[in-house]
N, C-alpha and C positions, 0 to 999 in steps of 0.2 A: 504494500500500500504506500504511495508517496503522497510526501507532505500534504500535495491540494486534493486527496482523498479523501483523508484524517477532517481537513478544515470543512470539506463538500457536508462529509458525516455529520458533521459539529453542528452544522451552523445552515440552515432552510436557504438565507442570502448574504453568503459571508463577502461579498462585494456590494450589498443592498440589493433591494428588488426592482427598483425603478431605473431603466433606459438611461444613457446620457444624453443630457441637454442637447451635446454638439448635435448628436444622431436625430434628435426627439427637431431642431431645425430644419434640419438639410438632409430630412428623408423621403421627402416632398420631390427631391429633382430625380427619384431612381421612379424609372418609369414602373406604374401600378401590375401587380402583380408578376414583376419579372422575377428574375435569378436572381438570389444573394448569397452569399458566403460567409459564412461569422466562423473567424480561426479565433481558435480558442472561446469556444463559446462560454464555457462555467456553467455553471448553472439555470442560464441562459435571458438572461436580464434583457439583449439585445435582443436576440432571436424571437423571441415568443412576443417583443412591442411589435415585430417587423412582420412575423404571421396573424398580429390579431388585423391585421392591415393589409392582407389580401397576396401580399409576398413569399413567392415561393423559396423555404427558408432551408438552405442546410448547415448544420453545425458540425464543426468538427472540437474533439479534444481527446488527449489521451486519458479522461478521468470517467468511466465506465460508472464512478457514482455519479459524476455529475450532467452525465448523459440521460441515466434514469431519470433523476430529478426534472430534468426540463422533460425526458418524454412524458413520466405523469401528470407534468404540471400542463405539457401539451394536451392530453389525452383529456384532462379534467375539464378545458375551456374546447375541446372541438374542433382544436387544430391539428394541422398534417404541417411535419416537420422530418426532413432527411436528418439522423442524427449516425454521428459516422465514429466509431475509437480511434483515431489513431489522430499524429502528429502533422504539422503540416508537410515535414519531410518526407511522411509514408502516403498522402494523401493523392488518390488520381482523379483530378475532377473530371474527366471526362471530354469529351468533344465537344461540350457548349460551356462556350464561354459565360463568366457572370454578366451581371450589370450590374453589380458591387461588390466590395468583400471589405470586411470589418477587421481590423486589426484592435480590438480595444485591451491596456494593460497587458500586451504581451512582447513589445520589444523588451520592455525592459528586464525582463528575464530571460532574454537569449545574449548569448555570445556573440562580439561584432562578427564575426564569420555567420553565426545563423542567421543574426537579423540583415546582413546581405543577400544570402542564402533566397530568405521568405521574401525581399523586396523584389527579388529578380525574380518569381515567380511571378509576380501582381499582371505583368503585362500578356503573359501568357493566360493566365487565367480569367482575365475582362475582355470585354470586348470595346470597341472604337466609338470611347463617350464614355463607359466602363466608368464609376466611382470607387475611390477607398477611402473609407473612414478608418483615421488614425488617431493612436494617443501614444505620448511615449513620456519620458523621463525625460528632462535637462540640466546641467550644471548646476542649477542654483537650486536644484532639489537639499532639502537637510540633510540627509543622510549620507550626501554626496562629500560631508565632509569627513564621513569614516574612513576615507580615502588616503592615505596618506599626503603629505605634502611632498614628496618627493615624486609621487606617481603622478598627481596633476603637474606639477611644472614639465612633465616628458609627456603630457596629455592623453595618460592613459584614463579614459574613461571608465574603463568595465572590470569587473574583479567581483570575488567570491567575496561575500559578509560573512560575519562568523559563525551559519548556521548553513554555510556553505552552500548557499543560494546565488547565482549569478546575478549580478545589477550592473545594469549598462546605462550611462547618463549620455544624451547628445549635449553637444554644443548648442550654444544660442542662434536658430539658424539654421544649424546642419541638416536639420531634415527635407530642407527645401534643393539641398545639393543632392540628395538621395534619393530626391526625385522630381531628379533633371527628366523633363520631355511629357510631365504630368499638368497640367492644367489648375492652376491653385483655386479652389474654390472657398476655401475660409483656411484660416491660417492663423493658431493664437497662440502665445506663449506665457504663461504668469504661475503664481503662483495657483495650484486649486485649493476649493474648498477643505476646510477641515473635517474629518470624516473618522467612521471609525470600522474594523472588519471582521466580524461577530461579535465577540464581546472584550475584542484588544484595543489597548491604548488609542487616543483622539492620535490621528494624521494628519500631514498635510502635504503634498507633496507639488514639486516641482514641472508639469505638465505644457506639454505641447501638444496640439489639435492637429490634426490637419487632415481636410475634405480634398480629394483630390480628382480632374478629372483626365483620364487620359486622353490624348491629344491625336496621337498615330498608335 
């Protein structure tokens, strides 16, 4: 069982139950009832706002609890939802392309070589207008200063915490060089809200948005 099993078990919405703002805006421009993609769904906070909305919804993640969770929760409100196990690395979408895929809270727990990895897939797996909704982690996050001081001045962003969990911070910006040839269609960097994840300590963290549309 890995960590986001244990917390899936723990906790009904241990990321909250309610959608993000960004998504709950700019869900409007993916055309009604197409293809969406939500990596890393969870327990699926995104997913199931996006099926009660006519969107045909697949999730992926590697956490078989937190697959259940969304299919009951699907099953309970009378939606149809693809829910898939595996990783975005193992994942084959198929021959049709989305018309969006969600990234929400999951760079920042991959390795810079993953979160390459999953960007260079994006254009493969949309189509031409194709949306992605992103969120990630940046510099000015707090925890970015567990970091040592000698790893930021050589700009290493990413490193194991002491519970040997990967966290990767961008730079101020960076995310828009990572996707050079995407279409910006909202773009915000600041601090978020303070929040809490089942019943752990108030957060707050360092957050960057970004809607994007593909171009070619």
């Amino acid at each position: 069982m890995t960590d986001y099993d244990r917390l899936y078990a723990q906790h009904a919405s241990y990321f909250g139950s309610e959608p993000s703002p960004m998504l709950v805006e700019h869900a409007g421009l993916i055309p009604t009832g197409s293809r969406v993609l939500d990596i890393g769904v969870g327990q699926g906070r995104h997913a199931l706002h996006l099926a009660r909305h006519g969107y045909e919804v697949t999730g992926i993640d590697p956490s078989r609890i937190a697959l259940d969770a969304v299919r009951e929760r699907a099953v309970a409100e009378g939606l149809s939802l693809e829910l898939v196990p595996c990783s975005f690395e193992d994942y084959d979408p198929g021959p049709e392309p989305f018309a969006a895929i969600l990234i929400f809270g999951l760079l920042q727990t991959l390795t810079r070589a993953q979160g390459a990895s999953l960007l260079h897939r994006l254009r493969a797996w949309t189509r031409r207008g194709g949306l992605v909704y992103l969120t990630a982690w940046h510099v000015d996050d707090p925890s970015y200063a567990e970091i040592s001081a000698t790893w930021r001045q050589i700009g290493l962003h990413s490193y194991c915490n002491p519970e040997d969990r990967v966290r990767t911070f961008l730079a101020r910006g960076e995310i828009l060089d990572l996707m050079i040839g995407w279409w910006q269609v909202h773009h915000w960097e600041g601090m978020g809200p303070e929040h809490r994840h089942g019943d752990g300590p108030p957060e707050r963290h360092g957050v960057v948005e970004l809607v994007a549309a593909r171009l070619r």
